[in-house]
C-alpha positions as CSV (number, residue, x, y, z in Angstrom):
1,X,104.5,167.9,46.5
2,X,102.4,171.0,47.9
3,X,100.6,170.0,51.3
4,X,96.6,170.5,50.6
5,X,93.8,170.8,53.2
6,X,92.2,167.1,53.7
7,X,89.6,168.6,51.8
8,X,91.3,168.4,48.9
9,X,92.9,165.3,49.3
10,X,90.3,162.5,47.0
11,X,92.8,159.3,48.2
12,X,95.1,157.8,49.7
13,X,97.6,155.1,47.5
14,X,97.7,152.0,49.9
15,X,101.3,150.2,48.2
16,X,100.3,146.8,49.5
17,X,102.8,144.2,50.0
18,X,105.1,143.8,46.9
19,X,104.5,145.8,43.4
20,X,105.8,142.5,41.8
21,X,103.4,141.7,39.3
22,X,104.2,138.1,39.2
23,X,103.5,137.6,42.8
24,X,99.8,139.4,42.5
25,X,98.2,136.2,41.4
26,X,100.0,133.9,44.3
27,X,99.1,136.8,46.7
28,X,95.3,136.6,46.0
29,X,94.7,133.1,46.2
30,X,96.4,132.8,49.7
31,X,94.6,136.0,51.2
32,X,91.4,134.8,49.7
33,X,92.0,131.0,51.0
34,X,92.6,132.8,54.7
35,X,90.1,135.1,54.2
36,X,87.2,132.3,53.4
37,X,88.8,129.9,56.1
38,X,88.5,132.8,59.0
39,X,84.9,133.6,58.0
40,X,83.7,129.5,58.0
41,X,85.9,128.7,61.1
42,X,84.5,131.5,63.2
43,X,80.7,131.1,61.4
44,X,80.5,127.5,62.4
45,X,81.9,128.2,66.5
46,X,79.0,130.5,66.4
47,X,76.7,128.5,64.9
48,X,78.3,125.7,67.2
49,X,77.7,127.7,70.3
50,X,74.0,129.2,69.8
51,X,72.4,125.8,68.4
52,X,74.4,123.6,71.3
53,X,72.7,124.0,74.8
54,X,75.9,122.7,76.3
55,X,77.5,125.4,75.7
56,X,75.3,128.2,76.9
57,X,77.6,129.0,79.8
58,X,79.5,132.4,79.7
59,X,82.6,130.9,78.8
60,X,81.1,130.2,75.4
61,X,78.9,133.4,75.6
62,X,82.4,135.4,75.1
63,X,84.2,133.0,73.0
64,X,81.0,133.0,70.1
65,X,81.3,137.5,70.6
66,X,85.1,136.8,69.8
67,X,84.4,135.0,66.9
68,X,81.8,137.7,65.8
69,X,84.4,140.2,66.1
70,X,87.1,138.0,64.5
71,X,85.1,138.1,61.1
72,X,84.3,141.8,61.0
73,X,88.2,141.8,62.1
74,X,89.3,140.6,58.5
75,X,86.2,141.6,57.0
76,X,87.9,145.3,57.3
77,X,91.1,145.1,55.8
78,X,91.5,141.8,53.5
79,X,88.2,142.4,51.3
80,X,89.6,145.7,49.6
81,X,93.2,144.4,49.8
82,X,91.8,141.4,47.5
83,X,89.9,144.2,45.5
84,X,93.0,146.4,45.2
85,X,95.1,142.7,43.5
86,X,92.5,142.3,41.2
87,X,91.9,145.3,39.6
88,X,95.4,146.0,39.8
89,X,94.5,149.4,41.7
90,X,96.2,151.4,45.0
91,X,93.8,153.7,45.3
92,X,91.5,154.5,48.4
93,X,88.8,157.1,48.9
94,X,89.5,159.7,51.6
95,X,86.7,158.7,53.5
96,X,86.9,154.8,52.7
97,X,90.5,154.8,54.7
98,X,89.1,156.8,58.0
99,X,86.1,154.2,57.9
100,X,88.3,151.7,57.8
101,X,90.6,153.0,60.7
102,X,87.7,153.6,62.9
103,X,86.5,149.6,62.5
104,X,90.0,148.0,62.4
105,X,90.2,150.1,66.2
106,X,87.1,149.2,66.7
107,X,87.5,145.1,66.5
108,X,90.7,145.2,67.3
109,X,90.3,146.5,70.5
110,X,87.1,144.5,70.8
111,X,89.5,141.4,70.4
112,X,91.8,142.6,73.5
113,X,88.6,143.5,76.0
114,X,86.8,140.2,74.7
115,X,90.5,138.2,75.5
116,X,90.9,140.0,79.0
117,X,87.0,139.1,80.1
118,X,87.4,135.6,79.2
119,X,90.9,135.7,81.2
120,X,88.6,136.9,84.5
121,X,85.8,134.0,83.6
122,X,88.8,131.6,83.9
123,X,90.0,132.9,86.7
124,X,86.6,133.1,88.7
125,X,86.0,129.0,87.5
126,X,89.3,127.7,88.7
127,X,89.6,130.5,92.2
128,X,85.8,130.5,93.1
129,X,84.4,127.9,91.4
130,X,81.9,127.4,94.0
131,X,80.8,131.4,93.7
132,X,80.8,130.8,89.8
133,X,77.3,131.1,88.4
134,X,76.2,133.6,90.9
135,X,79.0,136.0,89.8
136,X,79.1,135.0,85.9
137,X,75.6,135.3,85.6
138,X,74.0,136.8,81.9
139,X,73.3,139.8,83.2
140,X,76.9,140.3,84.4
141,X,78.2,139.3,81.3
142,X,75.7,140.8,78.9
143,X,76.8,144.3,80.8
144,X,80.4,143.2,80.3
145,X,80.3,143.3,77.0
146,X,78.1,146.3,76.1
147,X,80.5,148.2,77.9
148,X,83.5,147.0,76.3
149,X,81.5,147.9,72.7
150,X,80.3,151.3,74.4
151,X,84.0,152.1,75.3
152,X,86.2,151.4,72.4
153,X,83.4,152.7,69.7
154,X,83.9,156.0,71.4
155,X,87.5,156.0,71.7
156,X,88.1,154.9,67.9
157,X,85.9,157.4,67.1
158,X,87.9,160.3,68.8
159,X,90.9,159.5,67.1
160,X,89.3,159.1,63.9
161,X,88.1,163.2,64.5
162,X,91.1,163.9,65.5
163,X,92.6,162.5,62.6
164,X,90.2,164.3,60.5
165,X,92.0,167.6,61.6
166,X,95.5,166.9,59.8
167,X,96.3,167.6,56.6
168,X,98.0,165.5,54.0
169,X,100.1,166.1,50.6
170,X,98.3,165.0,47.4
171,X,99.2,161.8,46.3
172,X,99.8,160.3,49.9
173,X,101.1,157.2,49.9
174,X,100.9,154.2,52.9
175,X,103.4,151.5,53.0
176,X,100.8,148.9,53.8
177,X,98.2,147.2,52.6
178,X,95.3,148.7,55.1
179,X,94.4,152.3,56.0
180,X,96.3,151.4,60.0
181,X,96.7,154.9,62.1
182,X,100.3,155.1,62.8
183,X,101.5,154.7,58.6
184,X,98.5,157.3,58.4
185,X,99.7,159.7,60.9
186,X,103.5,159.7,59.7
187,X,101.9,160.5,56.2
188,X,100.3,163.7,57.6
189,X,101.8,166.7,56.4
190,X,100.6,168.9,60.1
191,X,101.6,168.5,63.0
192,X,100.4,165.1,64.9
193,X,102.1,165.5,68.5
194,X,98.3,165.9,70.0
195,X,97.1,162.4,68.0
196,X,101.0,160.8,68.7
197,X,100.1,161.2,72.7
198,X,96.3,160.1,72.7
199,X,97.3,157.3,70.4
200,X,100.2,156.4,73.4
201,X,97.2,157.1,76.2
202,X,95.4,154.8,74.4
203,X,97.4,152.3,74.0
204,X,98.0,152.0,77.5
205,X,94.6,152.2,78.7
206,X,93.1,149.9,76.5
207,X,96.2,147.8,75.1
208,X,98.0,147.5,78.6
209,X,96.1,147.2,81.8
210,X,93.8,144.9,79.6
211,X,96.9,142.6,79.7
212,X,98.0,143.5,83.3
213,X,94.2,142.2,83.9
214,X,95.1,138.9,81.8
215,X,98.6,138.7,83.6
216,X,97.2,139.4,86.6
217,X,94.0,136.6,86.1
218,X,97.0,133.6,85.4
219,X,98.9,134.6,88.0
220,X,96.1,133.7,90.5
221,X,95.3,130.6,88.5
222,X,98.4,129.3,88.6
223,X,98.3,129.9,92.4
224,X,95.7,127.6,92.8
225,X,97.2,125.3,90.5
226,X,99.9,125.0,93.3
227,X,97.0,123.9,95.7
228,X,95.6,121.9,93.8
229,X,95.5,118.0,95.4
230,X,94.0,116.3,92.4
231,X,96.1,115.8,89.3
232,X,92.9,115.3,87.4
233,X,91.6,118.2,88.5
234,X,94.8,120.0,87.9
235,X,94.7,118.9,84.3
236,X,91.4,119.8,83.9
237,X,91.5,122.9,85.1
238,X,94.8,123.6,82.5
239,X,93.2,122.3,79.4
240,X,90.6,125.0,79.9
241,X,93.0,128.1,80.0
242,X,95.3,126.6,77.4
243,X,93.3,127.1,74.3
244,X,92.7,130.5,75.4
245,X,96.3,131.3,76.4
246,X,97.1,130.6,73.1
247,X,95.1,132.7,71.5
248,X,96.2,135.5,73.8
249,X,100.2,135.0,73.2
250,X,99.8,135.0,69.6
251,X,97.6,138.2,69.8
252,X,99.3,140.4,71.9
253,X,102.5,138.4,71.0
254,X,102.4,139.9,67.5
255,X,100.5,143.0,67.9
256,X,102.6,144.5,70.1
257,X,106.0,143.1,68.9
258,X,104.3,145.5,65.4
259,X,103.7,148.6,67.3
260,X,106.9,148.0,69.3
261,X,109.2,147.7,66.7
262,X,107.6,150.1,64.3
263,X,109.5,153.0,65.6
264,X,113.1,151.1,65.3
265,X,112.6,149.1,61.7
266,X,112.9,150.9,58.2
267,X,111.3,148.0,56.4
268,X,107.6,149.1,55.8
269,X,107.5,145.9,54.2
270,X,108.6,143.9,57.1
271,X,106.5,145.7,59.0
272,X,103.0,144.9,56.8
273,X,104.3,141.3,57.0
274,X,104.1,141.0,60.8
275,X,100.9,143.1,60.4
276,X,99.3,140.0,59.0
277,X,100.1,137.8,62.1
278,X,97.6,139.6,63.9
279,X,95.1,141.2,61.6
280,X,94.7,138.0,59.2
281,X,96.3,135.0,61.0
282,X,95.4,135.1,64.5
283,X,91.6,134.7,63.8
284,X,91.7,132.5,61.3
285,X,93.5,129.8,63.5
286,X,91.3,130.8,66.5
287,X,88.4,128.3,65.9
288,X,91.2,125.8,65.3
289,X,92.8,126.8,68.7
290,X,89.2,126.3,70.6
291,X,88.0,123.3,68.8
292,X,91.1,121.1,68.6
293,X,91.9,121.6,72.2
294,X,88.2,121.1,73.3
295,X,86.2,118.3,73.9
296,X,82.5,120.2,74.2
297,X,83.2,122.2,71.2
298,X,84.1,119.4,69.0
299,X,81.3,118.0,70.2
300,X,79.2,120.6,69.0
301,X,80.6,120.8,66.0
302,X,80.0,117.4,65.2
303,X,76.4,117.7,66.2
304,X,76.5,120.8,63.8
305,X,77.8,118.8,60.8
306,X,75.5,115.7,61.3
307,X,72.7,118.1,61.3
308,X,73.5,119.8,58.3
309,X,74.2,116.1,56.6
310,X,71.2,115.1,55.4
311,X,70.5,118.8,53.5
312,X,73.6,118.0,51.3
């Protein structure tokens, strides 16, 4: 195939997760269960969290943005992958597969600076609980959060230019069933060394030391675990990390055993597979993982359904 400026380059062929044609009709009835049960899940912990004045602390102030970003999370990828089944179609615009890098970095790296700010609310509960309000106040977190959004809108959106500036052979073809930014850039035709080392950068600023700022968070908690008299207040203090710390392992647990491993398997399959731990999975089972494992929220949620009741 000739190389062609991006200019000339319509789409992109996204090859999905099998060509079998018998498995296209199994394949959009899961995705489309997942898909549905994500967007109620996380709807309803929202819905929970905003109508339940229990749970106006900032502890629920970041877990109802995590939710928010949870169902624009699969909102970006699973909708035209359920698109692409049923029409029996590969085909993605130029432009449709940079918008949807620039939102899948966007919520995805959302999830990771919403995960590490939680990770210092637990921390300041269980070290300083006495300091707690004073330090997680709304204005605190409010700020916390507009800066997370500031920071990674602006750094998807510089790879996303520098994307722009590669060229790519007509007909391109990505072994998986998003637009994701590493299948894209070993697709290019020009040189990517320049996006290869931002991407790394990147990934250590924003992938990284937000985990070495989780790591770090537990490793104080579990410090004061260790002082800890009380055995209620022990087990009190653990339930409340442990939903969260779930949510973390299988988050980072997945998405970076992907981008790990990318560079040593041959299986683009394999790799789409474990893709779909952390783009479709993970936040679908996150309102499980906070309203199982908590009291108020189930609470809340029962509050919620009673309420809506009578209107059925």
């Amino acid at each position: 195939m000739g190389a062609g400026n991006q200019t000339g380059v319509s789409q992109f062929l996204l090859l999905g997760l099998s060509d079998d044609p018998e498995l296209q009709p199994l394949l959009f009835g899961v995705f489309l269960s997942m898909f549905l049960v994500a967007m109620l899940g996380n709807l309803l912990i929202i819905l929970a969290i905003s109508t339940d004045s229990h749970l106006h602390t900032p502890m629920y102030f970041f877990l109802s943005h995590l939710s928010f970003v949870d169902i624009c999370f699969v909102s970006t990828t699973v909708p035209r992958m359920l698109v692409n089944i049923q029409t029996q179609r590969k085909d993605i615009s130029y432009i449709g597969c940079f918008t949807q890098v620039y939102f899948f970095m966007v919520f995805a790296g959302m999830d990771s600076f919403l995960l590490t700010v939680m990770a210092y609310d637990r921390f300041v509960a269980i070290c300083q609980p006495l300091h707690y309000m004073v330090i997680m106040n709304s204005h605190f977190c409010g700020l916390r959060v507009l800066t997370c959004w500031l920071i990674i809108l602006f750094s998807s959106l510089f790879h996303v230019l520098l994307m722009m500036r590669l060229t790519f052979c007509i007909g391109t073809e990505i072994p998986h069933f998003f637009c994701e930014l590493t299948q894209i850039l070993k697709a290019a035709c020009s040189d990517t060394l320049i996006n290869n080392i931002c991407l790394y950068v990147a990934t250590v600023l924003l992938c990284m030391f937000p985990l070495t700022g989780i790591l770090f968070s537990y490793s104080q908690i579990v410090s004061s675990f260790l002082k800890m008299a009380s055995t209620e207040g022990k087990h009190k203090a653990f339930s409340t990390c442990m939903s969260h710390l779930t949510v973390v392992s299988l988050f980072y647990g997945t998405s970076l055993g992907v981008y790990l491993t990318s560079d040593v398997t041959h299986s683009s399959q394999r790799h789409s597979i474990a893709s779909l731990m952390y783009t479709v999975v993970t936040p679908m089972l996150n309102p499980f993982i906070y309203s199982l494992r908590n009291k108020d929220v189930k609470g809340a949620l029962a509050r919620l359904l009673s309420l809506g009741a009578p209107c059925l």
